[in-house]
N, CA, C and O atoms as a GROMACS GRO file, in nm:
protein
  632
    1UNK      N    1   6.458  13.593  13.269
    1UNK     CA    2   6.362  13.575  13.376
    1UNK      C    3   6.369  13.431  13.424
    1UNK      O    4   6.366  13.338  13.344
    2UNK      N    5   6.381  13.411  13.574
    2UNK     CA    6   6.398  13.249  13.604
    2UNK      C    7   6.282  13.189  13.622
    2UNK      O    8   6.194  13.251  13.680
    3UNK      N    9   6.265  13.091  13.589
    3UNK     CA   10   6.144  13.036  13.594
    3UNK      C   11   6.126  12.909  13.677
    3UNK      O   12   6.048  12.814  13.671
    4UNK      N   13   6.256  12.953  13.781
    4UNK     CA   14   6.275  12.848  13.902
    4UNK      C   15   6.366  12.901  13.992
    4UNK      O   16   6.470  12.945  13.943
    5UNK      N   17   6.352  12.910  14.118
    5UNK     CA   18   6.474  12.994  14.218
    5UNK      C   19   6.570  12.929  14.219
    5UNK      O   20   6.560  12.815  14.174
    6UNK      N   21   6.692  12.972  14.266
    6UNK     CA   22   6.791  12.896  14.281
    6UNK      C   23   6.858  13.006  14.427
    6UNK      O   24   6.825  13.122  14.447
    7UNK      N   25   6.955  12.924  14.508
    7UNK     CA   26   7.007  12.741  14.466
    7UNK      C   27   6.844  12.687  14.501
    7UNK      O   28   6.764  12.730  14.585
    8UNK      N   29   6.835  12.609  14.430
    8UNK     CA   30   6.726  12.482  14.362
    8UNK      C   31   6.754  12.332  14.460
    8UNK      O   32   6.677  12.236  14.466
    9UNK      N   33   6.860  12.346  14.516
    9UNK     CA   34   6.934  12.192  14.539
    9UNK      C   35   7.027  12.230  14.652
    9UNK      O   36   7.088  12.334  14.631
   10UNK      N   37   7.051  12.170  14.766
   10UNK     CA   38   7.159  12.180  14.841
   10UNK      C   39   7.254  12.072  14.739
   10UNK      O   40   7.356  12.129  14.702
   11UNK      N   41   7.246  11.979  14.705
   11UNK     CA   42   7.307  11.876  14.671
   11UNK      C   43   7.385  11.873  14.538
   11UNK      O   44   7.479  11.796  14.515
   12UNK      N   45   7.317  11.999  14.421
   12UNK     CA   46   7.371  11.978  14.283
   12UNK      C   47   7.420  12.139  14.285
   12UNK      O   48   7.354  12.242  14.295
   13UNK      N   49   7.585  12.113  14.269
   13UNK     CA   50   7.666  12.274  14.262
   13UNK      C   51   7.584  12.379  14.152
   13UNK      O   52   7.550  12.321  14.049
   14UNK      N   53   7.559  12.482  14.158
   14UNK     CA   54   7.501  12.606  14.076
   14UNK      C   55   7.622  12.588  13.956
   14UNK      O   56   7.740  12.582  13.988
   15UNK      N   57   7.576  12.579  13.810
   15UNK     CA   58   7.693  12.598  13.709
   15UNK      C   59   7.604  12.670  13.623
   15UNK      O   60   7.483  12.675  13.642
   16UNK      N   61   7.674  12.733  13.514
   16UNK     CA   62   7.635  12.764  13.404
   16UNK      C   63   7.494  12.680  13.346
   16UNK      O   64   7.385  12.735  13.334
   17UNK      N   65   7.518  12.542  13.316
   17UNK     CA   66   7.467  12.463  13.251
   17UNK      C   67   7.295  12.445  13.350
   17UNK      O   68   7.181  12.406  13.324
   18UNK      N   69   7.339  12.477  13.420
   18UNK     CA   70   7.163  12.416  13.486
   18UNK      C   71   7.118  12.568  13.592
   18UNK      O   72   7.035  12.569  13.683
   19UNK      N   73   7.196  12.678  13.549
   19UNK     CA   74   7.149  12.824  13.551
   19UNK      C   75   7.046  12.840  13.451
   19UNK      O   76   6.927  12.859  13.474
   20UNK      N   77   7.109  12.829  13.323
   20UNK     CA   78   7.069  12.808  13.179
   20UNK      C   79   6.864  12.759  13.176
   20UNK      O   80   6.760  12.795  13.122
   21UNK      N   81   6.912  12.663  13.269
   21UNK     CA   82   6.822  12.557  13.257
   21UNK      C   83   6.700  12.621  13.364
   21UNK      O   84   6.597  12.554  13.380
   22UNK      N   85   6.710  12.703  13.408
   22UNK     CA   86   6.570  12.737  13.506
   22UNK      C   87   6.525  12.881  13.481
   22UNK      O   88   6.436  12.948  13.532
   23UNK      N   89   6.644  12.916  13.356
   23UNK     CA   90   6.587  13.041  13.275
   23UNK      C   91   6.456  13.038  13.178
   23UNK      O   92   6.486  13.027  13.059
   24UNK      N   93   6.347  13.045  13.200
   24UNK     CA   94   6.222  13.110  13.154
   24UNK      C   95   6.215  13.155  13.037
   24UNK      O   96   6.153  13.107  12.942
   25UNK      N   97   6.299  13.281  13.043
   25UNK     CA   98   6.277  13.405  12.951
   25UNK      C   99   6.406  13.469  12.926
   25UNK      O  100   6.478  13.472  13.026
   26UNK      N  101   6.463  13.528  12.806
   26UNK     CA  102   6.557  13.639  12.772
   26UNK      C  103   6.528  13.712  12.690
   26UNK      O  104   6.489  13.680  12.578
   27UNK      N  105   6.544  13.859  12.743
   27UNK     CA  106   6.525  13.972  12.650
   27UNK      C  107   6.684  14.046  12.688
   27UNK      O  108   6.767  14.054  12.779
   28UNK      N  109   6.649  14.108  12.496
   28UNK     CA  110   6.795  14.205  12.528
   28UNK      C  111   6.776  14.349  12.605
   28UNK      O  112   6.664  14.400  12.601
   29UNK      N  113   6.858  14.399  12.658
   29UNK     CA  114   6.846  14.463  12.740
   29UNK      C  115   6.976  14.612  12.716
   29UNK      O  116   7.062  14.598  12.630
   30UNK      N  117   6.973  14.703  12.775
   30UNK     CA  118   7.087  14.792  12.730
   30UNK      C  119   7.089  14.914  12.804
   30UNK      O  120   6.995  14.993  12.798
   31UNK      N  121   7.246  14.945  12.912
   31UNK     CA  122   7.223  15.041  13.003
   31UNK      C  123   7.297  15.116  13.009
   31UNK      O  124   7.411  15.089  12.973
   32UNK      N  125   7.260  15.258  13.062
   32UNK     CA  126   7.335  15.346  13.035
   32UNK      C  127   7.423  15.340  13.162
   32UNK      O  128   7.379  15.263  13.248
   33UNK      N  129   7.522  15.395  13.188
   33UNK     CA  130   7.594  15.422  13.279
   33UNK      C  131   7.628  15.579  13.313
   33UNK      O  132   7.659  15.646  13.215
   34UNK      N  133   7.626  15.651  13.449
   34UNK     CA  134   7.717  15.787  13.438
   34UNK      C  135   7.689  15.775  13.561
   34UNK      O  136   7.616  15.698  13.625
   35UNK      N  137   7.784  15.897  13.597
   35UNK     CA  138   7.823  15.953  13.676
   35UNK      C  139   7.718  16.082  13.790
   35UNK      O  140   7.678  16.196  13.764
   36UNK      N  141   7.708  16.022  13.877
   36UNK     CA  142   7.583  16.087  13.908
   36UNK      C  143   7.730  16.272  14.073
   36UNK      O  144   7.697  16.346  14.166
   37UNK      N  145   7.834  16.247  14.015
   37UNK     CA  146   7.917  16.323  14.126
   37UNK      C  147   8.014  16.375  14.022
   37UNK      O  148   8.026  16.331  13.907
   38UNK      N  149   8.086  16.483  14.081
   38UNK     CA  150   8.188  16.508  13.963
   38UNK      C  151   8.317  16.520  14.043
   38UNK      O  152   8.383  16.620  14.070
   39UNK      N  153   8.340  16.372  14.077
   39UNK     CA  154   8.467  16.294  14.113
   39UNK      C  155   8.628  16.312  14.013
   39UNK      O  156   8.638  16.295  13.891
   40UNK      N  157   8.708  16.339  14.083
   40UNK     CA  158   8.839  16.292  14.025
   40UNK      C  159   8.866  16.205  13.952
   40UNK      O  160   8.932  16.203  13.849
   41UNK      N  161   8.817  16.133  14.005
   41UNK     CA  162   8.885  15.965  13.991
   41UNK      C  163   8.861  15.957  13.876
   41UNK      O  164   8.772  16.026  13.827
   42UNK      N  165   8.955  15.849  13.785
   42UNK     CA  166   8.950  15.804  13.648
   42UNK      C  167   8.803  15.728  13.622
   42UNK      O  168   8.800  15.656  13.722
   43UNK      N  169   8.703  15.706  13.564
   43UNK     CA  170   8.605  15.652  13.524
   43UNK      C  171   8.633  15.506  13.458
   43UNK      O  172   8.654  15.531  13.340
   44UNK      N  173   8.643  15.356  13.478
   44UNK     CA  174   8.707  15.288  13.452
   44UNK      C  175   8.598  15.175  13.482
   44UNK      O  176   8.506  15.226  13.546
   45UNK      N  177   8.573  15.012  13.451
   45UNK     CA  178   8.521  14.924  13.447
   45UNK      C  179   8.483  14.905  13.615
   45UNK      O  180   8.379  14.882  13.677
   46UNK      N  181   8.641  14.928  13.656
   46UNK     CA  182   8.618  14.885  13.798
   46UNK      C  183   8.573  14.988  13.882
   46UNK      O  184   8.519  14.964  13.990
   47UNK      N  185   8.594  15.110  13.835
   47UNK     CA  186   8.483  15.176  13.974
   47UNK      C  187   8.374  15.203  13.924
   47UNK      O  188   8.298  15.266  13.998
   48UNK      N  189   8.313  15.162  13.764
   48UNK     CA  190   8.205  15.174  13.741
   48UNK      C  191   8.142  15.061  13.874
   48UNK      O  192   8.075  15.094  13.973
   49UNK      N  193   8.180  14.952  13.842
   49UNK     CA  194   8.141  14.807  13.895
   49UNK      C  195   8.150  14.811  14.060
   49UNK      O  196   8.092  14.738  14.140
   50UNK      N  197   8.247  14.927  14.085
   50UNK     CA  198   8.241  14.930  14.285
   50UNK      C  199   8.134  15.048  14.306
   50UNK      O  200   8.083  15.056  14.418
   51UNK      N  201   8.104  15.124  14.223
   51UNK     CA  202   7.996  15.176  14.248
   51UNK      C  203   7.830  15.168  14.269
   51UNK      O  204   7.746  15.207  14.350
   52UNK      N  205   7.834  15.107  14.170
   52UNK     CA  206   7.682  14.985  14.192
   52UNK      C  207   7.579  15.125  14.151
   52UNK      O  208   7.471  15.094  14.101
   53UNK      N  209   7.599  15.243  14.166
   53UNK     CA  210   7.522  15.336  14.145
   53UNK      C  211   7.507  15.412  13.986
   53UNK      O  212   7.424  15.497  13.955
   54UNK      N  213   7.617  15.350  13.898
   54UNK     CA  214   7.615  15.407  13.732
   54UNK      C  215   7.546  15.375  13.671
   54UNK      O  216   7.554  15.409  13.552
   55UNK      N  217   7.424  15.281  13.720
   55UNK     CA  218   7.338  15.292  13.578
   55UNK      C  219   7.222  15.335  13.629
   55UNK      O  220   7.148  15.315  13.725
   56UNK      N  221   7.236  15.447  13.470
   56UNK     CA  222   7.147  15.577  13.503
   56UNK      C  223   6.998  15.551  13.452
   56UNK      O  224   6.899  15.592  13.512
   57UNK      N  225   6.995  15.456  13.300
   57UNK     CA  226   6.862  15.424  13.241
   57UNK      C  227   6.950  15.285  13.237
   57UNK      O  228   7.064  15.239  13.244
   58UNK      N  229   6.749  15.235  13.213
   58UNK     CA  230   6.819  15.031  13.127
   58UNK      C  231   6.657  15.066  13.050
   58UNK      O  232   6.555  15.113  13.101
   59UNK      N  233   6.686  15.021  12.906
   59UNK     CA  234   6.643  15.000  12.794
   59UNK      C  235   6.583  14.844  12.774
   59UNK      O  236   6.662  14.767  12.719
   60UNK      N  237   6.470  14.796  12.806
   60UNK     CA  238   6.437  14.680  12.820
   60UNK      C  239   6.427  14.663  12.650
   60UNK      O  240   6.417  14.762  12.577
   61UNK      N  241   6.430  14.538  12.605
   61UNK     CA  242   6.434  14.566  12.464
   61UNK      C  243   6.317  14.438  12.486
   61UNK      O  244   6.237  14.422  12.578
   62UNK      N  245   6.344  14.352  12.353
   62UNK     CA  246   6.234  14.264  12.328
   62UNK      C  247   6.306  14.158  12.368
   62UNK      O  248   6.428  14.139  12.377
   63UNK      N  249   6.185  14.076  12.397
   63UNK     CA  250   6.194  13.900  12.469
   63UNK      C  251   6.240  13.813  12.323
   63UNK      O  252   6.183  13.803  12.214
   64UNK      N  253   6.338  13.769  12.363
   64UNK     CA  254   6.395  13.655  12.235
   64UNK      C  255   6.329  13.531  12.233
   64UNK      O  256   6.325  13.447  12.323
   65UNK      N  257   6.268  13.528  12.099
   65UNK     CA  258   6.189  13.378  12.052
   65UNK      C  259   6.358  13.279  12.021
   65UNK      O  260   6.468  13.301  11.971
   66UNK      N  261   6.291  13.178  12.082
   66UNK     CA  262   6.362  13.038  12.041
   66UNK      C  263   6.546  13.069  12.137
   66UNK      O  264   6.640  12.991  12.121
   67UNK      N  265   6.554  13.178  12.214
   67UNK     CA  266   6.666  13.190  12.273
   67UNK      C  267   6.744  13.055  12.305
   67UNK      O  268   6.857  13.027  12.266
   68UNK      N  269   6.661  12.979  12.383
   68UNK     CA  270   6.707  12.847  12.465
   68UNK      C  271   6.786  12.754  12.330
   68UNK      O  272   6.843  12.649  12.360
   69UNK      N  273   6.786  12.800  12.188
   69UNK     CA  274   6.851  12.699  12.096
   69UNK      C  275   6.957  12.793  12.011
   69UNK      O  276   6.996  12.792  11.894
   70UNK      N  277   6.989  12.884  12.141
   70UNK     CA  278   7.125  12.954  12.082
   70UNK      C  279   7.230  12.992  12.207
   70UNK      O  280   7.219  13.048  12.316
   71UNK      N  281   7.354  12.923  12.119
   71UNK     CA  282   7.457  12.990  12.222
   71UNK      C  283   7.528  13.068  12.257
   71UNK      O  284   7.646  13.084  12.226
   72UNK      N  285   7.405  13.176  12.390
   72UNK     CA  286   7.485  13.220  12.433
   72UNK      C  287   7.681  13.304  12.423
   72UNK      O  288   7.735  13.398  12.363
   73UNK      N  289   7.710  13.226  12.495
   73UNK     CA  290   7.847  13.226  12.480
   73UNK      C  291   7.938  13.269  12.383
   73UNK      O  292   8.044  13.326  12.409
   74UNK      N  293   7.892  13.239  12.261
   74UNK     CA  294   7.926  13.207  12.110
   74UNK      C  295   7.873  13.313  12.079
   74UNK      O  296   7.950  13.360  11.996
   75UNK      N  297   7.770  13.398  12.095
   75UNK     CA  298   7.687  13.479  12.055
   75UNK      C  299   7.751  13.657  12.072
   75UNK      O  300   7.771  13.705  12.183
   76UNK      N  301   7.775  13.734  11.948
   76UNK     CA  302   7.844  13.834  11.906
   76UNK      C  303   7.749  13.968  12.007
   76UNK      O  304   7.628  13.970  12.026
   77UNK      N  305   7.846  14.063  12.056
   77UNK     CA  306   7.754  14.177  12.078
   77UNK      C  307   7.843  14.295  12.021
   77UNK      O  308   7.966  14.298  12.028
   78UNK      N  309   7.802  14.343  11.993
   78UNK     CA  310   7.832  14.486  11.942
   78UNK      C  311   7.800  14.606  12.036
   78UNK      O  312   7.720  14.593  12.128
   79UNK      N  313   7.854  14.703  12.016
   79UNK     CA  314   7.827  14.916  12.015
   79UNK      C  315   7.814  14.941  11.919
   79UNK      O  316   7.903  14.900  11.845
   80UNK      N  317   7.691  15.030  11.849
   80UNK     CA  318   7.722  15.179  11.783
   80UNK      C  319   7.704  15.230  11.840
   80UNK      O  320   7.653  15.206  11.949
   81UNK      N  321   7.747  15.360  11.781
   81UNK     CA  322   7.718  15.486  11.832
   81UNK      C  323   7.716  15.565  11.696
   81UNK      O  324   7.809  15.586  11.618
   82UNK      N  325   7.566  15.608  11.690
   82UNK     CA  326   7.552  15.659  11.559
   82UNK      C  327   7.577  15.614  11.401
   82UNK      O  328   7.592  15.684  11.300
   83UNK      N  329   7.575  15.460  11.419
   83UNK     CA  330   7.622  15.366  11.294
   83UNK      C  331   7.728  15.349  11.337
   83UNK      O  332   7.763  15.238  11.300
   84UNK      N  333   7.790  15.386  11.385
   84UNK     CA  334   7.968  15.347  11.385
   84UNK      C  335   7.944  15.242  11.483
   84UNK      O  336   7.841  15.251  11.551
   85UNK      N  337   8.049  15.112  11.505
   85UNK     CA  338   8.056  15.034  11.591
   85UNK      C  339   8.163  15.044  11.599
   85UNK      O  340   8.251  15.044  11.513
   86UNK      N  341   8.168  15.062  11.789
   86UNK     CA  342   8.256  15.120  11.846
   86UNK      C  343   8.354  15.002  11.924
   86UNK      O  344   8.470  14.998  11.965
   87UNK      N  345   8.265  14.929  11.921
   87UNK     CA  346   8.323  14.782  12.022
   87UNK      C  347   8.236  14.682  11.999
   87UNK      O  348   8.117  14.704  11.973
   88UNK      N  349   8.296  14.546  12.006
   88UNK     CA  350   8.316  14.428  11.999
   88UNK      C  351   8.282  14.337  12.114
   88UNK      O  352   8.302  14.404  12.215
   89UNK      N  353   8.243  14.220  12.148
   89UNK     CA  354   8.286  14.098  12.258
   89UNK      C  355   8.171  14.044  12.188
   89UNK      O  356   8.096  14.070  12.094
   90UNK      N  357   8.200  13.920  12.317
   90UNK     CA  358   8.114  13.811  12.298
   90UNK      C  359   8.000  13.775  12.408
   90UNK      O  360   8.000  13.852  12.504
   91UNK      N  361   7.911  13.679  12.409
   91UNK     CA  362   7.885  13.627  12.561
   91UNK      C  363   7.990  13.569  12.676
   91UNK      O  364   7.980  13.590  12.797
   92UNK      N  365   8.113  13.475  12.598
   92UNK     CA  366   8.138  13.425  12.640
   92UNK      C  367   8.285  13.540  12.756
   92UNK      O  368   8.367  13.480  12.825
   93UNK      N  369   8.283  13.656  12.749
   93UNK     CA  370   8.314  13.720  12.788
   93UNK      C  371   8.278  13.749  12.955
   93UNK      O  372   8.352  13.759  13.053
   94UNK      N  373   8.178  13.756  12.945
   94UNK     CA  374   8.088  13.736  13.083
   94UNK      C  375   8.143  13.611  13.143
   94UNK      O  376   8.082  13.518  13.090
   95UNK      N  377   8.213  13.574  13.212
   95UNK     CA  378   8.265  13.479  13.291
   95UNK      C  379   8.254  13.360  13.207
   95UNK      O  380   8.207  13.266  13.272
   96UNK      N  381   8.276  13.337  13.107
   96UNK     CA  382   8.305  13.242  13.006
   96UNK      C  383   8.132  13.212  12.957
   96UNK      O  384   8.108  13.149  12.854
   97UNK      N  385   8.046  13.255  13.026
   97UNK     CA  386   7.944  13.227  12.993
   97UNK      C  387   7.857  13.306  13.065
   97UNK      O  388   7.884  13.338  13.181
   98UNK      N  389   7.707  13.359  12.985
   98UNK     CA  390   7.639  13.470  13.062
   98UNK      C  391   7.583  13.372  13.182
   98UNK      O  392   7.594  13.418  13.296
   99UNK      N  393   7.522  13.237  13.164
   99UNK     CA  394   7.496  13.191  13.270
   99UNK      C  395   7.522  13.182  13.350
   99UNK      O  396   7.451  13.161  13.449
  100UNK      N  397   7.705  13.199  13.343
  100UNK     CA  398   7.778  13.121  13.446
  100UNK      C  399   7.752  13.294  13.556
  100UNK      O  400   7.738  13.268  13.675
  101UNK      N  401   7.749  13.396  13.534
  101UNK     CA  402   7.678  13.533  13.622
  101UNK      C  403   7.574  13.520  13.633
  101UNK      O  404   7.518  13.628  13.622
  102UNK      N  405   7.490  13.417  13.656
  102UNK     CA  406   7.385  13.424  13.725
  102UNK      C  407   7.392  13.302  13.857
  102UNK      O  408   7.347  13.325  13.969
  103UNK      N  409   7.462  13.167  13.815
  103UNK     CA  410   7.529  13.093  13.855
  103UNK      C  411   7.573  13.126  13.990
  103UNK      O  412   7.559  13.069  14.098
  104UNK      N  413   7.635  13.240  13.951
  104UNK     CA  414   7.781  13.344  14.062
  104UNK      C  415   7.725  13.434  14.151
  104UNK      O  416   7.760  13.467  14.264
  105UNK      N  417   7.604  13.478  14.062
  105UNK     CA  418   7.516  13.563  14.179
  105UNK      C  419   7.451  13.431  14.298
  105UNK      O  420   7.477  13.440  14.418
  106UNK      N  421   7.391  13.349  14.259
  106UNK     CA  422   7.276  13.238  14.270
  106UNK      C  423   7.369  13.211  14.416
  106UNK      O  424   7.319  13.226  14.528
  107UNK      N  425   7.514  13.168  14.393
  107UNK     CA  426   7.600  13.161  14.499
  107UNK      C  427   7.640  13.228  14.592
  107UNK      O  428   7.672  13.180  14.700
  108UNK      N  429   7.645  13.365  14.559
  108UNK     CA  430   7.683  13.460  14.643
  108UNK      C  431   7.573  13.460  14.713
  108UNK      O  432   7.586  13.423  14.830
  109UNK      N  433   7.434  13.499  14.666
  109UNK     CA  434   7.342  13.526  14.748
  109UNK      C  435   7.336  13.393  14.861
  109UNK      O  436   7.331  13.412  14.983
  110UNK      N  437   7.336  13.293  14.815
  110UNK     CA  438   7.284  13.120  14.884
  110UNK      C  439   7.377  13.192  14.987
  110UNK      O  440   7.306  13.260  15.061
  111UNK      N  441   7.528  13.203  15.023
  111UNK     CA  442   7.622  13.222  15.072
  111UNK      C  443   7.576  13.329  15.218
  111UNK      O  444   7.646  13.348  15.318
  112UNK      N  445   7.474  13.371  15.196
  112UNK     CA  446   7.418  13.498  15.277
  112UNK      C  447   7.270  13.466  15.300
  112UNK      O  448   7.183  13.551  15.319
  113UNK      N  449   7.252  13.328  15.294
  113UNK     CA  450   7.137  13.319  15.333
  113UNK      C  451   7.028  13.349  15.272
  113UNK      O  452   6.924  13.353  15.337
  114UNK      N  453   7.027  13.380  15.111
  114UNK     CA  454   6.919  13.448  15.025
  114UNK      C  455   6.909  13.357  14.918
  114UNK      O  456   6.954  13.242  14.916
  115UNK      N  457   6.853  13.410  14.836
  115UNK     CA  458   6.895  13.282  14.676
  115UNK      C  459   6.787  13.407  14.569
  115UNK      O  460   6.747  13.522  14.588
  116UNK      N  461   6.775  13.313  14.466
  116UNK     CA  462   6.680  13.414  14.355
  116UNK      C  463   6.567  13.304  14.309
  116UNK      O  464   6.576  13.192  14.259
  117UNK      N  465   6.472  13.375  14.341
  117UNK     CA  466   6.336  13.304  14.303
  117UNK      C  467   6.281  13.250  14.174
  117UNK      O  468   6.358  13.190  14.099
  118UNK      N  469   6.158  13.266  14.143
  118UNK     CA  470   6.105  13.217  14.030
  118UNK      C  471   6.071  13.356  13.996
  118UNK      O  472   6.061  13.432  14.092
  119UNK      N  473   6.052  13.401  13.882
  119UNK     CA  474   6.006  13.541  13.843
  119UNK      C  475   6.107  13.637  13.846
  119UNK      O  476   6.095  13.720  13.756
  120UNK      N  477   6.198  13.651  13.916
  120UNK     CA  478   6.357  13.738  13.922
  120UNK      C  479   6.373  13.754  13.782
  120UNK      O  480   6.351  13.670  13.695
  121UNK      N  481   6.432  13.929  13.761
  121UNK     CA  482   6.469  13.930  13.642
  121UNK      C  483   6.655  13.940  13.664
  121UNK      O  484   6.710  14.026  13.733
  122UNK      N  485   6.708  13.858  13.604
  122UNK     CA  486   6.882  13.878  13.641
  122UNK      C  487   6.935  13.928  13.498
  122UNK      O  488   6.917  13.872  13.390
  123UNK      N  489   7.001  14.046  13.523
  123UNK     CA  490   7.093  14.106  13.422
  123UNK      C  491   7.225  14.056  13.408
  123UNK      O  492   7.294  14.111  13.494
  124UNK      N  493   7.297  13.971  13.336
  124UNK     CA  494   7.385  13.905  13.287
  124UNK      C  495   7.495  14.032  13.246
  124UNK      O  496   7.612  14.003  13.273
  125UNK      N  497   7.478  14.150  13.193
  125UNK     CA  498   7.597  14.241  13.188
  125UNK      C  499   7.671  14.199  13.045
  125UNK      O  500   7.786  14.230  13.014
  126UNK      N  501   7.560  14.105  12.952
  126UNK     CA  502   7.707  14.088  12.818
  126UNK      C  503   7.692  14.209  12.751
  126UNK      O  504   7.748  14.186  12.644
  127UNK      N  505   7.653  14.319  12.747
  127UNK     CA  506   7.678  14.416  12.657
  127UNK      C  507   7.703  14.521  12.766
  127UNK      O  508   7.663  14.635  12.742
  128UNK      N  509   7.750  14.504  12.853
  128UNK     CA  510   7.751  14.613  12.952
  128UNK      C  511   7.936  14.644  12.943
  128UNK      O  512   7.998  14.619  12.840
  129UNK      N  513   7.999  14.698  13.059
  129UNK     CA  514   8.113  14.666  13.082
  129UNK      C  515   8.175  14.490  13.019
  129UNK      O  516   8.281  14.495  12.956
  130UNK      N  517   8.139  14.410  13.029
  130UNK     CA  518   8.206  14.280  12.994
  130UNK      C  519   8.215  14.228  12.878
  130UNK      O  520   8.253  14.117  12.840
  131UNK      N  521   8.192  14.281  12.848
  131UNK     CA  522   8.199  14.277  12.630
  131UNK      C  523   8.221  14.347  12.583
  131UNK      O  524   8.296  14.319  12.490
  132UNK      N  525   8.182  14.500  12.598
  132UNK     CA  526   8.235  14.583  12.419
  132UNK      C  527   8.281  14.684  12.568
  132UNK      O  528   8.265  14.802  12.537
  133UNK      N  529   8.328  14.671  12.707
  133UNK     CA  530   8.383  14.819  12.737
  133UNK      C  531   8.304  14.929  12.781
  133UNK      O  532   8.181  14.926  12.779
  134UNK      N  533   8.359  15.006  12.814
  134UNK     CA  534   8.277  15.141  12.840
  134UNK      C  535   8.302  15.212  12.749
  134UNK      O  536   8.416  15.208  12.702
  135UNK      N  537   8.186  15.314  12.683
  135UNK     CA  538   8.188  15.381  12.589
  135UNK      C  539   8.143  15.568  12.616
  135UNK      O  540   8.025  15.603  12.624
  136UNK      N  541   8.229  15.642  12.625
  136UNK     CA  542   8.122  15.747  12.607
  136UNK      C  543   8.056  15.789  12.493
  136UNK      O  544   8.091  15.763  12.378
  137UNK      N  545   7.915  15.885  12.543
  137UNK     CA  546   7.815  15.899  12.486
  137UNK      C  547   7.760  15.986  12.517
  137UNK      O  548   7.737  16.002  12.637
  138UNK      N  549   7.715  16.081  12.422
  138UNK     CA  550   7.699  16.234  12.429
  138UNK      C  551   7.544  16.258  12.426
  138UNK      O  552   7.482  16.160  12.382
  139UNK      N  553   7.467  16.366  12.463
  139UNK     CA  554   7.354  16.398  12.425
  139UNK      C  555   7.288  16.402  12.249
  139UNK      O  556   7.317  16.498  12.177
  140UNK      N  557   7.224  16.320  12.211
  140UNK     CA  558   7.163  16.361  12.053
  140UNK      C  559   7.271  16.252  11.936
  140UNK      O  560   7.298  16.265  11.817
  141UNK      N  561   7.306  16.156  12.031
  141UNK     CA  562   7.324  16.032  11.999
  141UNK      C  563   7.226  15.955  11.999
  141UNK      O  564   7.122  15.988  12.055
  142UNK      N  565   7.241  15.830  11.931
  142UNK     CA  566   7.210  15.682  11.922
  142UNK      C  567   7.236  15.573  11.934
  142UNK      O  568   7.280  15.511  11.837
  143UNK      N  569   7.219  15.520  12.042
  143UNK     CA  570   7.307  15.393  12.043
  143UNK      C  571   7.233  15.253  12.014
  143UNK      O  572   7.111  15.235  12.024
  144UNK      N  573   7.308  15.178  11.984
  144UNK     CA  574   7.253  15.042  11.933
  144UNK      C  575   7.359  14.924  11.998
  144UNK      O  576   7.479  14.902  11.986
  145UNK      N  577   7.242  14.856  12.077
  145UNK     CA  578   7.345  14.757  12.143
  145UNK      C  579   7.302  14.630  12.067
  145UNK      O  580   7.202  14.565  12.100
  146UNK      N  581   7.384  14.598  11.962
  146UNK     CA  582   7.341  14.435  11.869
  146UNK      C  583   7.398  14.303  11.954
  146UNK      O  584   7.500  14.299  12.023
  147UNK      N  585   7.304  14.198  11.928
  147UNK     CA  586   7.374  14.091  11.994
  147UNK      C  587   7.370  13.960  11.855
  147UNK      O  588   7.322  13.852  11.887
  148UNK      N  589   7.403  13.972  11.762
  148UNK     CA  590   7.410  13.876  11.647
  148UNK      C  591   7.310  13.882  11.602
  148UNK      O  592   7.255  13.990  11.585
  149UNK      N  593   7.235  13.729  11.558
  149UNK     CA  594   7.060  13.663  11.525
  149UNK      C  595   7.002  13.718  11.647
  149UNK      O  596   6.883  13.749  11.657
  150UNK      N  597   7.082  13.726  11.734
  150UNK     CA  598   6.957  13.769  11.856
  150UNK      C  599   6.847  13.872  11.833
  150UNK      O  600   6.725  13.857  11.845
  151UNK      N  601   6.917  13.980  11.797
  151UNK     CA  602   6.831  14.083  11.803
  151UNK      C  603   6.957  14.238  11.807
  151UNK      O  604   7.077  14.233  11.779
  152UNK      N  605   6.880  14.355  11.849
  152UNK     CA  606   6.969  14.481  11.883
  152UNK      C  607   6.830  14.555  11.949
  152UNK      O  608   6.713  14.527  11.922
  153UNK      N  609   6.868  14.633  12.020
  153UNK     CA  610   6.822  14.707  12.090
  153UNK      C  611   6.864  14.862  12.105
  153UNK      O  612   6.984  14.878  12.127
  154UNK      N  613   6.769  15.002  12.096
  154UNK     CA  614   6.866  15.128  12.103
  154UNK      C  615   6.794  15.191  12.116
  154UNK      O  616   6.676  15.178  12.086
  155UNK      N  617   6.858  15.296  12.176
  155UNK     CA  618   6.841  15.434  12.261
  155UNK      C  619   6.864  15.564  12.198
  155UNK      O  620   6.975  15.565  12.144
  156UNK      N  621   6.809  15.660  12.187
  156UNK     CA  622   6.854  15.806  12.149
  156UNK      C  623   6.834  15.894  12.231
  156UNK      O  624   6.725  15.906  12.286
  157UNK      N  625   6.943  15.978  12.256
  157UNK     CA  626   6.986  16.020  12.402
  157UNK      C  627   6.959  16.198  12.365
  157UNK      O  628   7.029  16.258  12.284
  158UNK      N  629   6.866  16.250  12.428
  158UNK     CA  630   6.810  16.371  12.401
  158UNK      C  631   6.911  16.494  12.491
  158UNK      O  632   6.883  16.614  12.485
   0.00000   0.00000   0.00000
């Protein structure tokens, strides 16, 4: 959650490091993705991501105490699925840094005349596609999206 809009500054470039810095709040978070058509096409990172329309639920999890004195970047996420862990990454996966995707949005939007306020909640995507992959996931599963000391967060899919 930002707890300052950005761009903030005509004068100081949007980076990772002072994205970071007007972040508020982080909670883990965890989303489902599917297919709402029953398309040909291969199901893949990138037309998940040109679709903009695959995520079907998001799983707000809990707000992380003391977040601001961990890094990110450095910071492990995991899949299960049903105890098993299915996949792997990191933060720093997310464009070398989760900040640095909010950074990237902060720009794109400025770029169009918009920006992101104070109170905005921005989804960073490290456990999404950009870290552990796409996974399928069946009805009367469980999934658990872990992010190290952070925390984990999970779903059971009826």
């Amino acid at each position: 959650m930002l707890g300052q809009g950005q761009p903030f500054s005509d004068e100081e470039p949007l980076t990772a490091g002072n994205a970071a810095g007007t972040c508020l709040a982080c909670r883990l978070d965890l989303h489902l993705l599917g297919r709402r058509t029953a398309a040909p096409i291969l199901l893949d990172e990138r037309v998940a991501t040109a679709d903009l329309g695959l995520d079907i639920a998001h799983v707000a999890g809990p707000w992380i105490e003391g977040w601001a004195a961990t890094d990110l970047a450095a910071s492990e996420a995991s899949l299960a699925i049903d105890g098993n862990v299915v996949a792997r990454g990191h933060g720093q996966d997310v464009l070398g840094d989760p900040f640095a995707a909010v950074a990237w949005l902060a720009r794109r939007l400025a770029d169009q005349g918009s920006g992101l306020s104070a109170g905005d909640l921005v989804s960073m995507g490290s456990c999404s596609c950009s870290c552990t992959g796409l996974a399928q996931v069946l009805p009367g599963q469980t999934l658990l999206g872990g992010f190290g000391d952070l925390g984990a967060v999970s779903l059971r899919l009826c």
